[in-house]
MDTraj code that builds the backbone (N, CA, C; nanometers):
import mdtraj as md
import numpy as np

residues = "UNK UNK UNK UNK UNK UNK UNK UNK UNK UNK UNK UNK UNK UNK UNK UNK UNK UNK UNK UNK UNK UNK UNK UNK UNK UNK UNK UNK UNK UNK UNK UNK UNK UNK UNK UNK UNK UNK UNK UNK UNK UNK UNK UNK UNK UNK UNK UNK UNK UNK UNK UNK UNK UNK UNK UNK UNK UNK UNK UNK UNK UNK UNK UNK UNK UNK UNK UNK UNK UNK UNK UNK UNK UNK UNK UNK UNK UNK UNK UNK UNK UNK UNK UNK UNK UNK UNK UNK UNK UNK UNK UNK UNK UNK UNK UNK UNK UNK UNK UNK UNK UNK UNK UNK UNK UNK UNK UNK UNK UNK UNK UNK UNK UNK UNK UNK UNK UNK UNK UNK UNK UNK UNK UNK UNK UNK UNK UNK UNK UNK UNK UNK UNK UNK UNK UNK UNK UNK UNK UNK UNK UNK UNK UNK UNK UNK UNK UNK UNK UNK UNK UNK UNK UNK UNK".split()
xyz = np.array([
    [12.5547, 7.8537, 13.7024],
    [12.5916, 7.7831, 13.5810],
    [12.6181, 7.8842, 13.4695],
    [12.7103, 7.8493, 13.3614],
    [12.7604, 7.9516, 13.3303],
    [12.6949, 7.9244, 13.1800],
    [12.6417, 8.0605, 13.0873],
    [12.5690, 8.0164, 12.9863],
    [12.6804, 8.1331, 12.8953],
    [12.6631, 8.0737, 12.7398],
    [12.7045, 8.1533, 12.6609],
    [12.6330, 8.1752, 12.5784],
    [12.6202, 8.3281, 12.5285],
    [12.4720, 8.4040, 12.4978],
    [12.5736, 8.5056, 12.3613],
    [12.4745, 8.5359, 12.2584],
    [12.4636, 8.6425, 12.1930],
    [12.4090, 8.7526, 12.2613],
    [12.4779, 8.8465, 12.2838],
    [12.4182, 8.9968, 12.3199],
    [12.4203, 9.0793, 12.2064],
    [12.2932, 9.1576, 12.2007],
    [12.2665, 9.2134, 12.1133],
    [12.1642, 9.3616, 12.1571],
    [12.1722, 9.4809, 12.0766],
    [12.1012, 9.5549, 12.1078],
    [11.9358, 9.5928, 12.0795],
    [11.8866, 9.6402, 12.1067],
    [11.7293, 9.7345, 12.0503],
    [11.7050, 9.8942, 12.1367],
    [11.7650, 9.9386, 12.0479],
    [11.7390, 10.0824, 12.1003],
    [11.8512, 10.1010, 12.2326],
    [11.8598, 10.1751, 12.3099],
    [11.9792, 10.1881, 12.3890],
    [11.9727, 10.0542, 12.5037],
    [11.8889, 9.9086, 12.4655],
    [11.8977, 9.8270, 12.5914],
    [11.9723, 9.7082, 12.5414],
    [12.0987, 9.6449, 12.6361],
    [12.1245, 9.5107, 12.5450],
    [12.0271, 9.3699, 12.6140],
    [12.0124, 9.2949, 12.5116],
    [11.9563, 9.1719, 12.5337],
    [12.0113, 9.0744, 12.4999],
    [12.0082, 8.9331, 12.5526],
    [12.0806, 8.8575, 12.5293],
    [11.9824, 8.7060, 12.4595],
    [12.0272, 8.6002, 12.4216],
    [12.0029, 8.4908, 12.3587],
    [12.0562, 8.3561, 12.3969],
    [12.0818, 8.2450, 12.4060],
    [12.1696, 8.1228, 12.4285],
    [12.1897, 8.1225, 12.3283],
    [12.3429, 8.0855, 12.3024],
    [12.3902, 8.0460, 12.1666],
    [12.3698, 7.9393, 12.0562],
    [12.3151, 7.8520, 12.2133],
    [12.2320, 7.7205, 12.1342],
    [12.1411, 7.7662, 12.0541],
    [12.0766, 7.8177, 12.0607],
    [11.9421, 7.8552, 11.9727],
    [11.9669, 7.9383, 11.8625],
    [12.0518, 8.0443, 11.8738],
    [12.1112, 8.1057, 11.7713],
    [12.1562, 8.0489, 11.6778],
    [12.0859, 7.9541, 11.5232],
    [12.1115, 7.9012, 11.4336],
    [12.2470, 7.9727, 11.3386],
    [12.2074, 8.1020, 11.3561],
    [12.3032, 8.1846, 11.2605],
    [12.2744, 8.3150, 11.2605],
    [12.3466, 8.4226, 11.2557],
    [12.3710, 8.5494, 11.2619],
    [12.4105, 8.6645, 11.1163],
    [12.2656, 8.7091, 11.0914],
    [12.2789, 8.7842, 10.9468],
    [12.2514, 8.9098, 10.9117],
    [12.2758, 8.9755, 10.8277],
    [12.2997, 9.1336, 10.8165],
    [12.1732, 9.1282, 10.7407],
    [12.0836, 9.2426, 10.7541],
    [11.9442, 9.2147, 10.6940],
    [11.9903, 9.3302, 10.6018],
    [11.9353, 9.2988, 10.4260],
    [11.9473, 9.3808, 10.3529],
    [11.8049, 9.3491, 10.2777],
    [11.7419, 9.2560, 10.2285],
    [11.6010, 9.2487, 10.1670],
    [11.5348, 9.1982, 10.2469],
    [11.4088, 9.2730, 10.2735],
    [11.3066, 9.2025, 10.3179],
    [11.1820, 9.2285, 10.2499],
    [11.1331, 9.0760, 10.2178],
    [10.9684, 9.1159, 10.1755],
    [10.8852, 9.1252, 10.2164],
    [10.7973, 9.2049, 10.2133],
    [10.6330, 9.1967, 10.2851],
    [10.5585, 9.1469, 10.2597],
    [10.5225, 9.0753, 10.3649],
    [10.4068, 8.9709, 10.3662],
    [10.2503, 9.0338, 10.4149],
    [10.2005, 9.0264, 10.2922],
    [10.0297, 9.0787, 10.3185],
    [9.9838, 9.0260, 10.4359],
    [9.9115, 9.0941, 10.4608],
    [9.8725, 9.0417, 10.6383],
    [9.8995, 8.9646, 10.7357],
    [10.0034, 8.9535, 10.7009],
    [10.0913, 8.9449, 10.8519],
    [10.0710, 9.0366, 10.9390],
    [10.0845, 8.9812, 11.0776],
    [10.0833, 9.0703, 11.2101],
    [10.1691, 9.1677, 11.2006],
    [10.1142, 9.3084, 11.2593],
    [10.2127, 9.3463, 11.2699],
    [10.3894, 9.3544, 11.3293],
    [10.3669, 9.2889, 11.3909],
    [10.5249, 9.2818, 11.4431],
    [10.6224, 9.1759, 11.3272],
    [10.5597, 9.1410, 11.2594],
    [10.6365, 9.0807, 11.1170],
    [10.6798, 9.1597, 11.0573],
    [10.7777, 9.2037, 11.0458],
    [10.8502, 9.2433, 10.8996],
    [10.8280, 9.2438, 10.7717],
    [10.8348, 9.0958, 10.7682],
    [10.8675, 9.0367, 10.6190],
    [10.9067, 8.8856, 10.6291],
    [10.9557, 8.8611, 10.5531],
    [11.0483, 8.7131, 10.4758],
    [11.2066, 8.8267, 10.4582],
    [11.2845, 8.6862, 10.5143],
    [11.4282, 8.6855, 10.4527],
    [11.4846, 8.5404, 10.3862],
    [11.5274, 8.5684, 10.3076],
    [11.6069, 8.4706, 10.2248],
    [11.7070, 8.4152, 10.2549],
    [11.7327, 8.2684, 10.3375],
    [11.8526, 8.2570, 10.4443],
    [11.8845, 8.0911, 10.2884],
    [11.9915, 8.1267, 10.2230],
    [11.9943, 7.9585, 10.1381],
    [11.9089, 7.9408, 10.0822],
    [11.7840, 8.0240, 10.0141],
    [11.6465, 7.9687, 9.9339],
    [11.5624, 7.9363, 10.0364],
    [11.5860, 7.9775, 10.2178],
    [11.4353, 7.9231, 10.2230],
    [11.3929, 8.0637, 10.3641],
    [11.2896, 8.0848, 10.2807],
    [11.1940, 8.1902, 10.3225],
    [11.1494, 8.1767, 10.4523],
    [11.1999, 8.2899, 10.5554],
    [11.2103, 8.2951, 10.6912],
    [11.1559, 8.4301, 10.7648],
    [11.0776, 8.3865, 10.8427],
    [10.9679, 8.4690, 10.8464],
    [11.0928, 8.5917, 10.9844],
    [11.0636, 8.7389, 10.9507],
    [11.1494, 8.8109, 11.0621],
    [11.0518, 8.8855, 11.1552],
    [11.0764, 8.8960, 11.2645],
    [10.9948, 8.8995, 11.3466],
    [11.0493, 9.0638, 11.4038],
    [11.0035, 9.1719, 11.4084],
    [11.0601, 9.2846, 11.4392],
    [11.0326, 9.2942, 11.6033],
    [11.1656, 9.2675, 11.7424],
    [11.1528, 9.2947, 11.8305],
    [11.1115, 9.4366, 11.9426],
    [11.1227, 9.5106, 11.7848],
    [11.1137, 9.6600, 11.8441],
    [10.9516, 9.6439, 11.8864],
    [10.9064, 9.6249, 11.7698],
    [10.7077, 9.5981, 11.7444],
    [10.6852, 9.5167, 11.9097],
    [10.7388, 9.3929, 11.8505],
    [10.6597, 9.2716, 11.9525],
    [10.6742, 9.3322, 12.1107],
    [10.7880, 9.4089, 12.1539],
    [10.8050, 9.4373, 12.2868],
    [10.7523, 9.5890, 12.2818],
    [10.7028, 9.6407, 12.2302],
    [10.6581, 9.7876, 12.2502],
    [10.7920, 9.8507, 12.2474],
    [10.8597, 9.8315, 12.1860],
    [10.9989, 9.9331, 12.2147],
    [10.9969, 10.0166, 12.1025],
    [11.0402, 10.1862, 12.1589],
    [11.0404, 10.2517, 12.0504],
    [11.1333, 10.2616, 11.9425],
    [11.1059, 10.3029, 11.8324],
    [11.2357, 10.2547, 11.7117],
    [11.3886, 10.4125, 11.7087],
    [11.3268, 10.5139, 11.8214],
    [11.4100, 10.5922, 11.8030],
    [11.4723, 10.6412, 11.9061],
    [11.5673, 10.6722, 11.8802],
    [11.7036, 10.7094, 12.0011],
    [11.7217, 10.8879, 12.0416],
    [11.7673, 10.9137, 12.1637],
    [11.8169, 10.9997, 12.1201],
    [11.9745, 10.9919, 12.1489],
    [12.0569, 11.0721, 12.0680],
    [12.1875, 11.0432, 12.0874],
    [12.2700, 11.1206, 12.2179],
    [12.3605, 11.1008, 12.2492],
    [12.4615, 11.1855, 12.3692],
    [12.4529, 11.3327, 12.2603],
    [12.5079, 11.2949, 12.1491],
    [12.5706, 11.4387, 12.0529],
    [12.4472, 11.5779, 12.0409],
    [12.3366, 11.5076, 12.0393],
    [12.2287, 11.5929, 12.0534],
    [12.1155, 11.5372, 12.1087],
    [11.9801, 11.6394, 12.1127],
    [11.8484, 11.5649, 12.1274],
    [11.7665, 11.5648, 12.0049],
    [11.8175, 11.5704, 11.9253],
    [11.6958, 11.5012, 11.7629],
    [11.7472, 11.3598, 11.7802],
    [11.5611, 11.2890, 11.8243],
    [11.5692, 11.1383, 11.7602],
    [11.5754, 11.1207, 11.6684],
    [11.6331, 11.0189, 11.6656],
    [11.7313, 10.9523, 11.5211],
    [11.6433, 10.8359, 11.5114],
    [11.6145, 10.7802, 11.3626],
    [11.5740, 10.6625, 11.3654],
    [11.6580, 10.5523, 11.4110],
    [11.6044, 10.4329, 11.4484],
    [11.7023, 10.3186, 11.4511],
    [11.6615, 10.2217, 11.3297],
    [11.7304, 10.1139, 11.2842],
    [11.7368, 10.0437, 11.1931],
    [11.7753, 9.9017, 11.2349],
    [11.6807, 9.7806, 11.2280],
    [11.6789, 9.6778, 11.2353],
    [11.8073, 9.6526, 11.1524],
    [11.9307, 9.5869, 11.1709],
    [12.0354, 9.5806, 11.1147],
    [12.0793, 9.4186, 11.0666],
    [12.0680, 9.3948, 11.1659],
    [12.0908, 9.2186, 11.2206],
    [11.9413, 9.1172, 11.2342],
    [11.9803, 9.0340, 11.1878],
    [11.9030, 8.9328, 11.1953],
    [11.9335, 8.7695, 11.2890],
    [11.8700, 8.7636, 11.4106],
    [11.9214, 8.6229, 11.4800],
    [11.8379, 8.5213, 11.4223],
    [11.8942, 8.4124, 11.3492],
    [11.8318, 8.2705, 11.3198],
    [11.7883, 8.1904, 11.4566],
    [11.6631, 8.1740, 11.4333],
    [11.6791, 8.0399, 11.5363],
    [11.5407, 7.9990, 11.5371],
    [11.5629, 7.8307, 11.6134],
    [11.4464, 7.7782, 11.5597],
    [11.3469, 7.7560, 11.6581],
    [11.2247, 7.8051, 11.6903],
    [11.1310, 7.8201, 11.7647],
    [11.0054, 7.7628, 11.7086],
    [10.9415, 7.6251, 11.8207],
    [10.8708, 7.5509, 11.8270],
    [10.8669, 7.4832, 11.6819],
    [10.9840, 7.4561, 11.6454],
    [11.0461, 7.3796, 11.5075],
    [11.0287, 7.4060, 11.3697],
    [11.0093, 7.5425, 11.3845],
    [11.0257, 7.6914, 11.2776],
    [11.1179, 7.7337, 11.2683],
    [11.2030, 7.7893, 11.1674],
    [11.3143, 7.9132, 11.1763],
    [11.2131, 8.0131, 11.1867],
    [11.2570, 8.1153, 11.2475],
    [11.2069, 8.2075, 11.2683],
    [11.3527, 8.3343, 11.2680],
    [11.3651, 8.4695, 11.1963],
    [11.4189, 8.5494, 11.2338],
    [11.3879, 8.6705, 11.3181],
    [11.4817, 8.7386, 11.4456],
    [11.4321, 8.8073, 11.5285],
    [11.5455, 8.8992, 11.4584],
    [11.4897, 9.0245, 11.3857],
    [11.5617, 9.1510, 11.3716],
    [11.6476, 9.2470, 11.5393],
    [11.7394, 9.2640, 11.4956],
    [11.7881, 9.3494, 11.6388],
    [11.8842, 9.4995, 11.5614],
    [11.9011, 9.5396, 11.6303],
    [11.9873, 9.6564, 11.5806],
    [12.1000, 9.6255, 11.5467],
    [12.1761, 9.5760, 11.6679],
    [12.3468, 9.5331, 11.6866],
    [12.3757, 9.4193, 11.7389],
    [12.4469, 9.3481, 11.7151],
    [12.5134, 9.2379, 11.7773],
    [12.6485, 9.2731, 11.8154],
    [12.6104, 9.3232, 11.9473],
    [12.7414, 9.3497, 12.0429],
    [12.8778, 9.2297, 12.0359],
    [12.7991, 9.0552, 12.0924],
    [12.9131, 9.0377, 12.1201],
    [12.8713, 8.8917, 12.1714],
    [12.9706, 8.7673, 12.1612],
    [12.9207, 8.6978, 12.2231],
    [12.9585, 8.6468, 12.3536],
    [12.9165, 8.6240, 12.4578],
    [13.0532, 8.5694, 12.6025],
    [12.9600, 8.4765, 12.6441],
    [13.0371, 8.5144, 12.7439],
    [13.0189, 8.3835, 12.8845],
    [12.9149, 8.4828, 12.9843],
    [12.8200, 8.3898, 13.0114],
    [12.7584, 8.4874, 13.1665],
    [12.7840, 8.3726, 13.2625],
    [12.8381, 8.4644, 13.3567],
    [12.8496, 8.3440, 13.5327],
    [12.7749, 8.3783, 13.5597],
    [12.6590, 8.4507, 13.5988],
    [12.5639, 8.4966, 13.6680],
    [12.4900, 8.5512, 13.6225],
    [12.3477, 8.4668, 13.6142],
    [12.2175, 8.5312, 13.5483],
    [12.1268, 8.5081, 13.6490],
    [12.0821, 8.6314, 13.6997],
    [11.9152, 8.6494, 13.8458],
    [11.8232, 8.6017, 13.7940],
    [11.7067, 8.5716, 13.8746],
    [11.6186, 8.5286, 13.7905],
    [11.5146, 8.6888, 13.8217],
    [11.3979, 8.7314, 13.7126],
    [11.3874, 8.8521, 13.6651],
    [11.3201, 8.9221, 13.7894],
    [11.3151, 9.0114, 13.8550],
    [11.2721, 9.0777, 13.9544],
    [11.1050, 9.0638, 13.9567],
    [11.0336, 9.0569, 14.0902],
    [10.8772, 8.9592, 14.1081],
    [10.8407, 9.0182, 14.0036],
    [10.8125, 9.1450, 13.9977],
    [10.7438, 9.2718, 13.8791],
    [10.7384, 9.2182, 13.7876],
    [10.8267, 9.1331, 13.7068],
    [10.9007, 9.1453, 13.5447],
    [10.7849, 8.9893, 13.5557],
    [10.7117, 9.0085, 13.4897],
    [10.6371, 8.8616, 13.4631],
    [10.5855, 8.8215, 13.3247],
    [10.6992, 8.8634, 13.2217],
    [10.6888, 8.8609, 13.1013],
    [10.7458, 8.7083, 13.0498],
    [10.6668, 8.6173, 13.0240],
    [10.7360, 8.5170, 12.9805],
    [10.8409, 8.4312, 12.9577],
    [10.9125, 8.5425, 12.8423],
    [11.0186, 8.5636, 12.7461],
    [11.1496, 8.6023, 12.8187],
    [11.1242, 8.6320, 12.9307],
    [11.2315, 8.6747, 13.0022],
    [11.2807, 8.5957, 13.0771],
    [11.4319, 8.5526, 13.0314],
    [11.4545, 8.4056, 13.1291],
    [11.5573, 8.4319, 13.2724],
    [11.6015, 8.6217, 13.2656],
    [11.6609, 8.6102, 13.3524],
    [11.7522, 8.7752, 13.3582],
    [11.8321, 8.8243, 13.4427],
    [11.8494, 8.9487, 13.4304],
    [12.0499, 8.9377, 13.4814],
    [12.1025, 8.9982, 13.3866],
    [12.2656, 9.0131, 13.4558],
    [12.3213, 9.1456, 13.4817],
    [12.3649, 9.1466, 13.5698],
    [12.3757, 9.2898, 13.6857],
    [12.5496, 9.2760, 13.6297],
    [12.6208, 9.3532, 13.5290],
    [12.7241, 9.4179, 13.5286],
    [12.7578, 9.5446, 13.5801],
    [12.8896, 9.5066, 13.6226],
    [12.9619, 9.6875, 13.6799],
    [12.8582, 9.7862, 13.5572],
    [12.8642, 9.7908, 13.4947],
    [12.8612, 9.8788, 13.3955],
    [12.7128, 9.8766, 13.3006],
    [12.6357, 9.7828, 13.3416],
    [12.5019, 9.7899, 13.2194],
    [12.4324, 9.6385, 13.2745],
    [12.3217, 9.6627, 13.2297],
    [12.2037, 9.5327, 13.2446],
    [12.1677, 9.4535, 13.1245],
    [12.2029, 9.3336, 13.1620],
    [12.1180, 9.2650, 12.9689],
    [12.0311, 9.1611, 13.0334],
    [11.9416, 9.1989, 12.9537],
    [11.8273, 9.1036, 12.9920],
    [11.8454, 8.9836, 12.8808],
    [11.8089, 8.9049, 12.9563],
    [11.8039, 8.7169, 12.8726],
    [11.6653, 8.6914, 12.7997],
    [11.6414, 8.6548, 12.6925],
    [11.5683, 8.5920, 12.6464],
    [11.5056, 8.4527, 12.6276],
    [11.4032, 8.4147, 12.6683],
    [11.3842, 8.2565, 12.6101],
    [11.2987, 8.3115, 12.4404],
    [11.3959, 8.2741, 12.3289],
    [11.3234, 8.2555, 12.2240],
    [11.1984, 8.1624, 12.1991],
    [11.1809, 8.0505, 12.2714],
    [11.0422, 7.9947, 12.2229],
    [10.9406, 8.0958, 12.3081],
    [10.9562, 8.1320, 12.4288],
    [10.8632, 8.2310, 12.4765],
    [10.8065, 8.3613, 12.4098],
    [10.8652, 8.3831, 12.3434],
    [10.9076, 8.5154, 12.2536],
    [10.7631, 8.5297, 12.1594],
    [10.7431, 8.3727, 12.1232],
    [10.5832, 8.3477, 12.0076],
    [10.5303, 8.2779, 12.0216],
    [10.4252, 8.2491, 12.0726],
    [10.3589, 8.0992, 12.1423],
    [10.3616, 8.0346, 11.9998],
    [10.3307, 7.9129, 11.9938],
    [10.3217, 7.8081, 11.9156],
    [10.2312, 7.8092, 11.7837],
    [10.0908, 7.8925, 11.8405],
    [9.9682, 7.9246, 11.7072],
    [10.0521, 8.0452, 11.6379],
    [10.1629, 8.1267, 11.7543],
    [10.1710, 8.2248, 11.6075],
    [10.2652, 8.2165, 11.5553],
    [10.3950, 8.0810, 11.5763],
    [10.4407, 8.0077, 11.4874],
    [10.3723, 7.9492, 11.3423],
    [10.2731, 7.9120, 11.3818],
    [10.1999, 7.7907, 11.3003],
    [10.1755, 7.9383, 11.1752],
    [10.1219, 8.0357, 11.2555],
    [10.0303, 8.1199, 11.1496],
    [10.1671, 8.2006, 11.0680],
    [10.2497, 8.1995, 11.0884],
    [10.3976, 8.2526, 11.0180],
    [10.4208, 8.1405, 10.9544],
    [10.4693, 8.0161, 10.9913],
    [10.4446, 7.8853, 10.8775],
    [10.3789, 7.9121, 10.7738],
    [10.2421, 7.9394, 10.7884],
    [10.1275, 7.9488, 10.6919],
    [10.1582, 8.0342, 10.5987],
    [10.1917, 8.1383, 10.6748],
    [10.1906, 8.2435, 10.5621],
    [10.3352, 8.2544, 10.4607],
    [10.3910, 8.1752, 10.5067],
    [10.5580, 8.1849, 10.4345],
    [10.5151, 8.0775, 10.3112],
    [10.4060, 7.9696, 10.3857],
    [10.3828, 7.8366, 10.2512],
    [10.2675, 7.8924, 10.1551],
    [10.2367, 8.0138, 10.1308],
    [10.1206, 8.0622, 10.0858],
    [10.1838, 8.1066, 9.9415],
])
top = md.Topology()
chain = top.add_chain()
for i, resn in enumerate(residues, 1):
    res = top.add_residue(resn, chain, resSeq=i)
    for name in ("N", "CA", "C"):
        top.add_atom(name, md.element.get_by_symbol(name[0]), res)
traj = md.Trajectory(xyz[None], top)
């Protein structure tokens, strides 16, 4: 069955999204910090006046924030660039990413190899050329740490 996904990057891996869920697609330029928030929070972004909690994927998946490039070997920082809207367990919630490659069509998504028993992972696509892993966004934050990002955005 054929799904159409936002692909997007974090660090040199692409990942992908359903488009359904993808409320909206935004260039992150302010973010505020929210006092004790978890770490893998960011901040608040301002999507229309209403305060949306961003969720930094680099943090939440252990991924590191720095690259090294082909041109040399000094890591380079990376920079949360993009912001994906979408609404998880009937929250907006924003997931920061680096890049938003692109959006298509997948004909063929595996389901994730026995090993991979991460939730969030809804599935794996084997291109000539590169791997993007699928996301389930509600998997991504169970439900209490929805609630506790609610909380802290109504505070």
């Amino acid at each position: 069955m054929a799904v159409q996904v936002v692909v997007f990057t974090l660090g040199q891996e692409e990942y992908a999204m359903p488009i359904e869920v993808v409320r909206e697609i935004t260039r992150l330029e302010e973010v505020r910090t929210i006092p004790k928030a978890p770490l893998y929070v960011t901040g608040l972004i301002n999507i229309r006046g209403m305060a949306i909690p961003l969720v930094d994927l680099h943090v939440r998946f252990g991924i590191d924030h720095t690259k090294v490039t082909t041109e040399s070997s000094d890591p380079q920082e990376t920079k949360n660039t993009f912001a994906l809207i979408t609404e998880v367990h009937g929250n907006y919630v924003g997931f920061a990413v680096d890049q938003v490659r692109e959006v298509r069509i997948l004909e063929t998504i595996d389901a994730p190899p026995p090993l991979v028993t991460a939730p969030f992972i809804g599935g794996v696509v084997n291109l000539p050329d590169r791997i993007i892993i699928q996301l389930i966004p509600e998997q991504i934050l169970e439900s209490n740490e929805v609630q506790g990002l609610s909380q802290l955005t109504s505070q």
